[in-house]
PDB file of N, CA, C and O in Angstrom, chain B, residues numbered from 101:
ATOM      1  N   UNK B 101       6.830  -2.751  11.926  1.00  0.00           N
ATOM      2  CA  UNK B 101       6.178  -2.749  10.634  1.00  0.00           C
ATOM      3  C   UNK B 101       4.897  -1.938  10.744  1.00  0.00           C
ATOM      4  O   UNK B 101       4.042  -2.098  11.614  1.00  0.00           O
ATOM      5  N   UNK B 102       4.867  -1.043   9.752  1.00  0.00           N
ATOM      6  CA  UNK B 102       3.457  -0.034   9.937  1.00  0.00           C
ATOM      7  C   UNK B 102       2.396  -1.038   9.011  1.00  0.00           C
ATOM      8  O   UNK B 102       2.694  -1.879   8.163  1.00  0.00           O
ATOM      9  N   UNK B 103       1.126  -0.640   9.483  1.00  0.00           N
ATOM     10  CA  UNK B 103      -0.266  -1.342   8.754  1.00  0.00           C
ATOM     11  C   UNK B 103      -0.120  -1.094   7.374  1.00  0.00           C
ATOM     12  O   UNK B 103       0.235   0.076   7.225  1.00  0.00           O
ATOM     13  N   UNK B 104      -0.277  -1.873   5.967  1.00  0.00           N
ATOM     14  CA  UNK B 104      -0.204  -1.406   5.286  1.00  0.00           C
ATOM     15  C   UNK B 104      -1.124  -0.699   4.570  1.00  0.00           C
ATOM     16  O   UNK B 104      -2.193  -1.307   4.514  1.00  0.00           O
ATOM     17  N   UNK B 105      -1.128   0.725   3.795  1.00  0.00           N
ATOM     18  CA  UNK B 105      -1.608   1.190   3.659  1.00  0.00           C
ATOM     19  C   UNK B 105      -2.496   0.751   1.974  1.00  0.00           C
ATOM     20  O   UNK B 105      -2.043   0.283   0.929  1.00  0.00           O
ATOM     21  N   UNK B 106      -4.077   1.225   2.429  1.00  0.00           N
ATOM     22  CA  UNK B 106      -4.723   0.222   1.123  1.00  0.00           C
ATOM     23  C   UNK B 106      -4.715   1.346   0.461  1.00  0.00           C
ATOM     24  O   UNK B 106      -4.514   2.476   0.905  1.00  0.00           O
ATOM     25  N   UNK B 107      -5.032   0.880  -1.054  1.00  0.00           N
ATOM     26  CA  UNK B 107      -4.870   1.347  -2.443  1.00  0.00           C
ATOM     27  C   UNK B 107      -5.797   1.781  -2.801  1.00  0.00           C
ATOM     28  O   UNK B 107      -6.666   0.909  -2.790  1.00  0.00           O
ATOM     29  N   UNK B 108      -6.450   3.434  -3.418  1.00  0.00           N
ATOM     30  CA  UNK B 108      -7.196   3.507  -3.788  1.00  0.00           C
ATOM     31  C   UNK B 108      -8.381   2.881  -4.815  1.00  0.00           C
ATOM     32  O   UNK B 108      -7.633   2.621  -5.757  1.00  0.00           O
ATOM     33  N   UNK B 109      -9.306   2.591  -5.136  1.00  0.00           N
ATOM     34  CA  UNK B 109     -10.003   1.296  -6.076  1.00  0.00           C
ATOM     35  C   UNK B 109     -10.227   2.419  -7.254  1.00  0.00           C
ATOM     36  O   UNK B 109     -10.152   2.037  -8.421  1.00  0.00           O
ATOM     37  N   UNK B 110     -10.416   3.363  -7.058  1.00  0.00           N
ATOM     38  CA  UNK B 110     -10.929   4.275  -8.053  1.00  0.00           C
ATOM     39  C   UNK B 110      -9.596   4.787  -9.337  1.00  0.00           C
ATOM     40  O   UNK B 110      -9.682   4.943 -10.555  1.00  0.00           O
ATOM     41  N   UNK B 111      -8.503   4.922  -8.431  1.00  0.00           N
ATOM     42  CA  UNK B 111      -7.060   5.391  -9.320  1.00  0.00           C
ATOM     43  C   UNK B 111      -6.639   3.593 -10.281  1.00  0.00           C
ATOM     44  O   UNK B 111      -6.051   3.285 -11.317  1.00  0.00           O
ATOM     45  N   UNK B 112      -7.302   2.907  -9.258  1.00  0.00           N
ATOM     46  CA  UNK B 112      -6.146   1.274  -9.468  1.00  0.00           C
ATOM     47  C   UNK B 112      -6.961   1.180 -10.606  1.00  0.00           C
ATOM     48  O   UNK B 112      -6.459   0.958 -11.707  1.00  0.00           O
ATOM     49  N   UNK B 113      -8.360   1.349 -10.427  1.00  0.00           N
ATOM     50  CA  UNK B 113      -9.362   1.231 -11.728  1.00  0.00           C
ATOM     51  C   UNK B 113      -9.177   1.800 -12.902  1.00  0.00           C
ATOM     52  O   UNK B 113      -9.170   1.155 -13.951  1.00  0.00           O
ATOM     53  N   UNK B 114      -8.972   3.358 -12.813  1.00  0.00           N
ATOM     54  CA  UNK B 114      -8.071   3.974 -13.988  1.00  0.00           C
ATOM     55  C   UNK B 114      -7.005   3.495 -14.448  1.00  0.00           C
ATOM     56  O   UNK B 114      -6.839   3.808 -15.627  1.00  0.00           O
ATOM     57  N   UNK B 115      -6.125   2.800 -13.971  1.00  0.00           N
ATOM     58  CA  UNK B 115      -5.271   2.130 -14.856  1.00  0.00           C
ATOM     59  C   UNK B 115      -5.479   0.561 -15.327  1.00  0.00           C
ATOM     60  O   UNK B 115      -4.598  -0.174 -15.772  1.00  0.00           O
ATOM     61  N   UNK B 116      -6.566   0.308 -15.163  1.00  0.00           N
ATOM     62  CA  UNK B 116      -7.372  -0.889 -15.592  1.00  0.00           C
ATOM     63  C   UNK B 116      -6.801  -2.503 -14.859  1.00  0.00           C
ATOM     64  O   UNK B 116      -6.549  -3.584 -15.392  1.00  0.00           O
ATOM     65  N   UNK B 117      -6.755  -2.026 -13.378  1.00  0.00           N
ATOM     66  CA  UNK B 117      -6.166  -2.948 -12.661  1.00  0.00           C
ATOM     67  C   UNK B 117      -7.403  -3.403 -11.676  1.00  0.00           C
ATOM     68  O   UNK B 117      -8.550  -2.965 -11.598  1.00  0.00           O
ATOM     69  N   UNK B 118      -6.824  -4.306 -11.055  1.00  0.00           N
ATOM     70  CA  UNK B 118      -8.013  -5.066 -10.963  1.00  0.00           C
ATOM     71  C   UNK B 118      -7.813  -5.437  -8.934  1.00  0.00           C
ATOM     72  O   UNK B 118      -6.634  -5.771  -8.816  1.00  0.00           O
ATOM     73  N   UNK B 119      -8.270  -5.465  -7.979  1.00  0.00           N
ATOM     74  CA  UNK B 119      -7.398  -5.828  -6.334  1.00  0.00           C
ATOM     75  C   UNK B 119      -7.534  -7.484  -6.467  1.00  0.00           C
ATOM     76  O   UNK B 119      -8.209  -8.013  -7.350  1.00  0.00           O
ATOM     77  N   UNK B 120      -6.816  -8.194  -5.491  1.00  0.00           N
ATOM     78  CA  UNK B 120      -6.517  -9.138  -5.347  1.00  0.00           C
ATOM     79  C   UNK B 120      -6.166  -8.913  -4.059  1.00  0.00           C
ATOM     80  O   UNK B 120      -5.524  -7.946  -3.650  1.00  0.00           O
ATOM     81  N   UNK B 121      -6.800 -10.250  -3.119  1.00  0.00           N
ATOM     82  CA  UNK B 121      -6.010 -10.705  -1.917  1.00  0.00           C
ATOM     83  C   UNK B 121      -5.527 -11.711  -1.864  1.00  0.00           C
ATOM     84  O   UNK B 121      -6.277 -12.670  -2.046  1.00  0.00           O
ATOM     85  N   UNK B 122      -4.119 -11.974  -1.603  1.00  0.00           N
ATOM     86  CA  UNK B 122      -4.036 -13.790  -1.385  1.00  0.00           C
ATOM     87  C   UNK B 122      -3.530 -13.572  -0.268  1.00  0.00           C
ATOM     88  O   UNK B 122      -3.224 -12.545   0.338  1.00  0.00           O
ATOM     89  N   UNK B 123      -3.448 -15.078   0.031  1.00  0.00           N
ATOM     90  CA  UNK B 123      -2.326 -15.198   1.244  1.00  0.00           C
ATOM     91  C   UNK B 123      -1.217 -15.108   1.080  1.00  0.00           C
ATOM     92  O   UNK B 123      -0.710 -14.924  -0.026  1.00  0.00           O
ATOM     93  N   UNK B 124      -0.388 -15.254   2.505  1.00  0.00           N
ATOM     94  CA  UNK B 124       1.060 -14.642   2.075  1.00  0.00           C
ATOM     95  C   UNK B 124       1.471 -15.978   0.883  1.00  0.00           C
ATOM     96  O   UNK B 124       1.505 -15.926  -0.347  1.00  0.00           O
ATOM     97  N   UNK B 125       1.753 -17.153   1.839  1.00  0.00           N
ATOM     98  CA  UNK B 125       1.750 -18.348   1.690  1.00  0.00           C
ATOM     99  C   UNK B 125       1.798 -18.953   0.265  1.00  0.00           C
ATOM    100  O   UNK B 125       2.596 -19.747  -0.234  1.00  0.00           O
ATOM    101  N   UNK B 126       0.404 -18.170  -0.375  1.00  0.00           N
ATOM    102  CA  UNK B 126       0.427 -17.912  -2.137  1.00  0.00           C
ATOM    103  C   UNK B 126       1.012 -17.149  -2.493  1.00  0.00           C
ATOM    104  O   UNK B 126       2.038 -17.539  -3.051  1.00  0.00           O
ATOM    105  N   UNK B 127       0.863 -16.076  -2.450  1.00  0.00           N
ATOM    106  CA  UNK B 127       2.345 -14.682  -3.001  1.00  0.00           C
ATOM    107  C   UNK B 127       3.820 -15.530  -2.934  1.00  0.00           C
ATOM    108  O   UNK B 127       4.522 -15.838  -3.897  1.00  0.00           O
ATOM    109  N   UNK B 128       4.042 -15.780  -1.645  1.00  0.00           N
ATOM    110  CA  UNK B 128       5.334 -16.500  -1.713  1.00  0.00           C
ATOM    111  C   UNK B 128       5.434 -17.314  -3.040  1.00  0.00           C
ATOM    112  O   UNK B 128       6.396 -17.014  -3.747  1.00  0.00           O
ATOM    113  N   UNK B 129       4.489 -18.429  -3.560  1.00  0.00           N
ATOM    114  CA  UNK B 129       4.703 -19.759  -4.022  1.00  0.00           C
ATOM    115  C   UNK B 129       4.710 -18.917  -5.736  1.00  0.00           C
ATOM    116  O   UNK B 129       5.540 -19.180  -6.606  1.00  0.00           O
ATOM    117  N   UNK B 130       3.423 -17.761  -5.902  1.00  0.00           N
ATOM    118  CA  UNK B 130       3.709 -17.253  -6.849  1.00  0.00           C
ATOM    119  C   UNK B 130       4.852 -16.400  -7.854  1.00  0.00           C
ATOM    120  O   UNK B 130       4.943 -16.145  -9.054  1.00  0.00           O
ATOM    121  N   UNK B 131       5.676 -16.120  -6.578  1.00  0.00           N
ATOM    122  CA  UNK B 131       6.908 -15.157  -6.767  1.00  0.00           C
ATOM    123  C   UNK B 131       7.772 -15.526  -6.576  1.00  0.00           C
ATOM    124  O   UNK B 131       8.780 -14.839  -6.411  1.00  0.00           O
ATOM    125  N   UNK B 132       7.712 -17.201  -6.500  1.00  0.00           N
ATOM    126  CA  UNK B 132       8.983 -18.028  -7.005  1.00  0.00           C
ATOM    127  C   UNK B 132       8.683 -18.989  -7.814  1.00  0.00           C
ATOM    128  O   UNK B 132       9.600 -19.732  -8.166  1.00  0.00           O
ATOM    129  N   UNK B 133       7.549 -19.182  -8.234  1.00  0.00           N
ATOM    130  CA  UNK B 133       6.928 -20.583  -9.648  1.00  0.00           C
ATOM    131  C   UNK B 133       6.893 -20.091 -10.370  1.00  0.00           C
ATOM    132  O   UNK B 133       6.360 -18.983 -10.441  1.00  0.00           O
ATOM    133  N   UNK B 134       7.634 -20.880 -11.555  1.00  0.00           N
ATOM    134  CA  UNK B 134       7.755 -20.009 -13.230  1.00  0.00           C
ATOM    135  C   UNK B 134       6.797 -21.615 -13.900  1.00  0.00           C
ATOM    136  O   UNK B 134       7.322 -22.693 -13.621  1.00  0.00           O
ATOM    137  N   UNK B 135       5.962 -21.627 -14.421  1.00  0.00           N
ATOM    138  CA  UNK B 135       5.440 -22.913 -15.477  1.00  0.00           C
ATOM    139  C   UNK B 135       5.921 -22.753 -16.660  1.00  0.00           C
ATOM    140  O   UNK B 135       5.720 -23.709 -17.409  1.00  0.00           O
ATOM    141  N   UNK B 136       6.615 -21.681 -17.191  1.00  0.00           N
ATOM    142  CA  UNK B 136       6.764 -21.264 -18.708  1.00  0.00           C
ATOM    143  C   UNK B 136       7.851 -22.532 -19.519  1.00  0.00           C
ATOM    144  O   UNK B 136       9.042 -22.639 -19.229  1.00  0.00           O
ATOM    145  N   UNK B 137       7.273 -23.250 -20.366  1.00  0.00           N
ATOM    146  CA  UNK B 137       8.293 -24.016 -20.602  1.00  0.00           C
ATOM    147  C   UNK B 137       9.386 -23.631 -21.022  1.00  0.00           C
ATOM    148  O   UNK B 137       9.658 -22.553 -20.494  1.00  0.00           O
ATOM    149  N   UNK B 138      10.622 -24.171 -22.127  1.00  0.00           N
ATOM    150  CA  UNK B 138      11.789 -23.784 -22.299  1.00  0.00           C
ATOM    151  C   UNK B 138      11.160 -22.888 -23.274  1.00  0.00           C
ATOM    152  O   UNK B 138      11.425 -21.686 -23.274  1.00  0.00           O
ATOM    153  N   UNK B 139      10.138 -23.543 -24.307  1.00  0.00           N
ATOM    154  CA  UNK B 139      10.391 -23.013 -25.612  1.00  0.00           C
ATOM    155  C   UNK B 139       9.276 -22.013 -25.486  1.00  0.00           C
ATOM    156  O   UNK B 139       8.687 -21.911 -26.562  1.00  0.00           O
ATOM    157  N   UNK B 140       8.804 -21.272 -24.585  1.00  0.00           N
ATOM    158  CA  UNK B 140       7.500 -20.919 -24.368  1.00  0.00           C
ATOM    159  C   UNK B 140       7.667 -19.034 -24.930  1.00  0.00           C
ATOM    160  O   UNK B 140       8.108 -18.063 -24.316  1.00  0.00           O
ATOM    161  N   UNK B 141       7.252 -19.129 -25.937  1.00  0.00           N
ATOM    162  CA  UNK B 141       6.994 -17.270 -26.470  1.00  0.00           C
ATOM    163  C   UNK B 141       7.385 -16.086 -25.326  1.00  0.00           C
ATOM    164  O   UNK B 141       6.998 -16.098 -24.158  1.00  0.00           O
ATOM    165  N   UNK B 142       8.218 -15.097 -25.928  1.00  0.00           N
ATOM    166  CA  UNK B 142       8.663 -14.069 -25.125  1.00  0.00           C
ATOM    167  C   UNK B 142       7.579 -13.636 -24.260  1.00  0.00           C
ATOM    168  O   UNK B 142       7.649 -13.961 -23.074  1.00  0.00           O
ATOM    169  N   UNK B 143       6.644 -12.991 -24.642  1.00  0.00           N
ATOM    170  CA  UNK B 143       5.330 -12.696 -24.388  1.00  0.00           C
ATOM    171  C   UNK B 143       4.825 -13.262 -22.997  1.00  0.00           C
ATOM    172  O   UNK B 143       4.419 -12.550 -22.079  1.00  0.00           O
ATOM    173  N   UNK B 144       4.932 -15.025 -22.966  1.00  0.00           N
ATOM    174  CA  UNK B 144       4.516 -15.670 -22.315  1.00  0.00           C
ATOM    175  C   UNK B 144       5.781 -15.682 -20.664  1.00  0.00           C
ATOM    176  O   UNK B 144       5.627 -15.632 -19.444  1.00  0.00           O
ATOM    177  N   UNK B 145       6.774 -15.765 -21.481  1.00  0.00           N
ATOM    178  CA  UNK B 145       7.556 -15.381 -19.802  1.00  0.00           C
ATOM    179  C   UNK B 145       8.408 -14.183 -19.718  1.00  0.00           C
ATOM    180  O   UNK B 145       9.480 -14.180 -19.113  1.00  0.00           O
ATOM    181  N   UNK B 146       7.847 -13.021 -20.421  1.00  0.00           N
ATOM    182  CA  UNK B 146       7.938 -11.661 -19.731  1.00  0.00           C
ATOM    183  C   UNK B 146       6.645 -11.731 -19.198  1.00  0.00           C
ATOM    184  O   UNK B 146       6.945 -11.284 -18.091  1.00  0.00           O
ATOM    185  N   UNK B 147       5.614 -11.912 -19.128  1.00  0.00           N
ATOM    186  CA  UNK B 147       4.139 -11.808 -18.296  1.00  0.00           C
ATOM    187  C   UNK B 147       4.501 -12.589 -16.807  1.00  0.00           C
ATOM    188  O   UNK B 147       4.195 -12.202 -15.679  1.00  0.00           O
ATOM    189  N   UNK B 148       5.197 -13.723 -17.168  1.00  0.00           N
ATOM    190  CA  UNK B 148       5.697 -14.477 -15.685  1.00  0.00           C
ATOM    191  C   UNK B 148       6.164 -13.724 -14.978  1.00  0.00           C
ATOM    192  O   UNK B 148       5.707 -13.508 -13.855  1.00  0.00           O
ATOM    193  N   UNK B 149       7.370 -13.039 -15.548  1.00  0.00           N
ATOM    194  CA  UNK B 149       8.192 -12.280 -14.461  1.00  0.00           C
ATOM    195  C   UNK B 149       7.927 -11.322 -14.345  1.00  0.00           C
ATOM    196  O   UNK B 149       8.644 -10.591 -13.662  1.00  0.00           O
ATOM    197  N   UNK B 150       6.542 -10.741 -15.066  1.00  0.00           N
ATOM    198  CA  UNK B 150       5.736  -9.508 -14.233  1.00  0.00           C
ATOM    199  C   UNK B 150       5.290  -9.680 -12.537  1.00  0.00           C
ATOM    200  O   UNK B 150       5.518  -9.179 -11.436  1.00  0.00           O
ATOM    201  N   UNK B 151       4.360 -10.941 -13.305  1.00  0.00           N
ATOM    202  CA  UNK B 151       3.582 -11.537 -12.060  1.00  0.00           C
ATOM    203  C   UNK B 151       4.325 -11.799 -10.793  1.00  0.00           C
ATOM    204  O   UNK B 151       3.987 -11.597  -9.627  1.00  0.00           O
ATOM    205  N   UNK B 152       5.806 -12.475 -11.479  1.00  0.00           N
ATOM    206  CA  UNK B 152       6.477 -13.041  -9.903  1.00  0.00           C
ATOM    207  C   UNK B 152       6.960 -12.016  -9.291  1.00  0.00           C
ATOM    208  O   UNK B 152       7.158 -12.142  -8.083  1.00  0.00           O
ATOM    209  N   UNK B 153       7.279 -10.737  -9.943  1.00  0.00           N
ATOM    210  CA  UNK B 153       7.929  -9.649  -9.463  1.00  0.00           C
ATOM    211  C   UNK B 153       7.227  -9.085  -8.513  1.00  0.00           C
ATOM    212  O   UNK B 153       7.648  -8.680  -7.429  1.00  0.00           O
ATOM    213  N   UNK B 154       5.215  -9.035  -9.273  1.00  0.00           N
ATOM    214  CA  UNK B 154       4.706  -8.197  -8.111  1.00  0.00           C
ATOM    215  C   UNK B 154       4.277  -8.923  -6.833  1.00  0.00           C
ATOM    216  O   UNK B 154       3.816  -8.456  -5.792  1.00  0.00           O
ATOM    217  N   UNK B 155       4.554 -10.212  -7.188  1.00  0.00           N
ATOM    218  CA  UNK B 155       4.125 -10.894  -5.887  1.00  0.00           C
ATOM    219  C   UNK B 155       5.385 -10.990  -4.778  1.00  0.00           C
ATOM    220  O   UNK B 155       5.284 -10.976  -3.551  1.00  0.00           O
ATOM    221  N   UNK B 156       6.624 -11.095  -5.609  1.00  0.00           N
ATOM    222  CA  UNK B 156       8.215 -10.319  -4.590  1.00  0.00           C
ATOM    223  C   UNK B 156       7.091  -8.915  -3.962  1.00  0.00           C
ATOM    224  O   UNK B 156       6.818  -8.810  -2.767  1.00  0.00           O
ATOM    225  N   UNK B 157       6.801  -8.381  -4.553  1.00  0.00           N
ATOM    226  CA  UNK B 157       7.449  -6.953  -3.963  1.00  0.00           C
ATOM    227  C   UNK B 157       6.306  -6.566  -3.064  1.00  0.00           C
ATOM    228  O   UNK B 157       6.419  -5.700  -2.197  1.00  0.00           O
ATOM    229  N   UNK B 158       4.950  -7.394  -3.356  1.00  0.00           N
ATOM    230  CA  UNK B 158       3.873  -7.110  -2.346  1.00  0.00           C
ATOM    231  C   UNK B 158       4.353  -7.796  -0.879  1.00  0.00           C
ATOM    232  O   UNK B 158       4.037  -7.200   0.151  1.00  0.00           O
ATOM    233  N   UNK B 159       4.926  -8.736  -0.814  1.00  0.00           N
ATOM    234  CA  UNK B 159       5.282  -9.777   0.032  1.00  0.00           C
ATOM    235  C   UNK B 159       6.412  -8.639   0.769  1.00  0.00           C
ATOM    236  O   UNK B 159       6.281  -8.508   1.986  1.00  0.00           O
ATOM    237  N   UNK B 160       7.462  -7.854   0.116  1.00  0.00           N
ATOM    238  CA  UNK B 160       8.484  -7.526   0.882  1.00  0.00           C
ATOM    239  C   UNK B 160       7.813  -5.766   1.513  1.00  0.00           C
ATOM    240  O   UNK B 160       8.273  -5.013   2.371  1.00  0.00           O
ATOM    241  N   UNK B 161       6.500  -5.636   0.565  1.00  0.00           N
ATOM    242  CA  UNK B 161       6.184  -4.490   1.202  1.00  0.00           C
ATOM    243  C   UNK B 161       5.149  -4.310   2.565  1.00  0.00           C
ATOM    244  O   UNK B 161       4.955  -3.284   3.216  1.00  0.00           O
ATOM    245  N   UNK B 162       4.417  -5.991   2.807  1.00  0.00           N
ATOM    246  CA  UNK B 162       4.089  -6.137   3.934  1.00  0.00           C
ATOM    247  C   UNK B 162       5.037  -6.617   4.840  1.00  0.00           C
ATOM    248  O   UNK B 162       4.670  -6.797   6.001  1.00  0.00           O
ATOM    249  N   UNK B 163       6.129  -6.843   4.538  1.00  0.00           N
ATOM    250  CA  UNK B 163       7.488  -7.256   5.578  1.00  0.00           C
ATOM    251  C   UNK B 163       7.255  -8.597   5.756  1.00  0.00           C
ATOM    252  O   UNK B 163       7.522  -9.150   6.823  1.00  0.00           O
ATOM    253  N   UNK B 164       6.636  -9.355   4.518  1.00  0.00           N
ATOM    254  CA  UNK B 164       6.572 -10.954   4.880  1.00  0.00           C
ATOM    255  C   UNK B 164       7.489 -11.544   4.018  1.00  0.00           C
ATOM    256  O   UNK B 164       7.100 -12.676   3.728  1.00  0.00           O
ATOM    257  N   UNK B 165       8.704 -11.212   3.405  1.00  0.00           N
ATOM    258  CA  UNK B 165       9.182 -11.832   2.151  1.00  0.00           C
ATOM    259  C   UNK B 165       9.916 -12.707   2.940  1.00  0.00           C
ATOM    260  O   UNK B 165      10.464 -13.519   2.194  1.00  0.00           O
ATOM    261  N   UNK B 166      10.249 -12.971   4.415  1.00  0.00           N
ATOM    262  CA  UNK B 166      11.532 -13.915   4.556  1.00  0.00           C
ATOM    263  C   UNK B 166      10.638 -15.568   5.030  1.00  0.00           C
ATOM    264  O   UNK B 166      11.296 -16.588   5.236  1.00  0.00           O
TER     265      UNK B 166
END
């Protein structure tokens, strides 16, 4: 597994994003917990499965997803 490589702050900023570190431990728990209830607005769990997606894919891009 190579080091992963960090993200510029200045480009991430132009697209009005914001860094975050968690642990793996959290990424994991985030990128499989949905709270959205049944009846809960489109809006509200397409934003979920933004979130859980990028926390899949940060997790599988440091080679910690298993």
């Amino acid at each position: 597994m190579s080091d992963p490589a960090p993200t510029n702050p200045q480009a991430e900023a132009g697209h009005g994003r914001i860094a975050l570190w968690l642990d793996p431990e959290d990424l994991r728990w985030l990128a499989e917990h949905c709270c959205c209830a049944e009846d809960a607005p489109h809006e509200a769990t397409d934003r979920c499965l933004r979130l859980r997606f990028r926390a899949s894919t940060a997790l599988h891009k440091s080679g910690r997803n298993g």
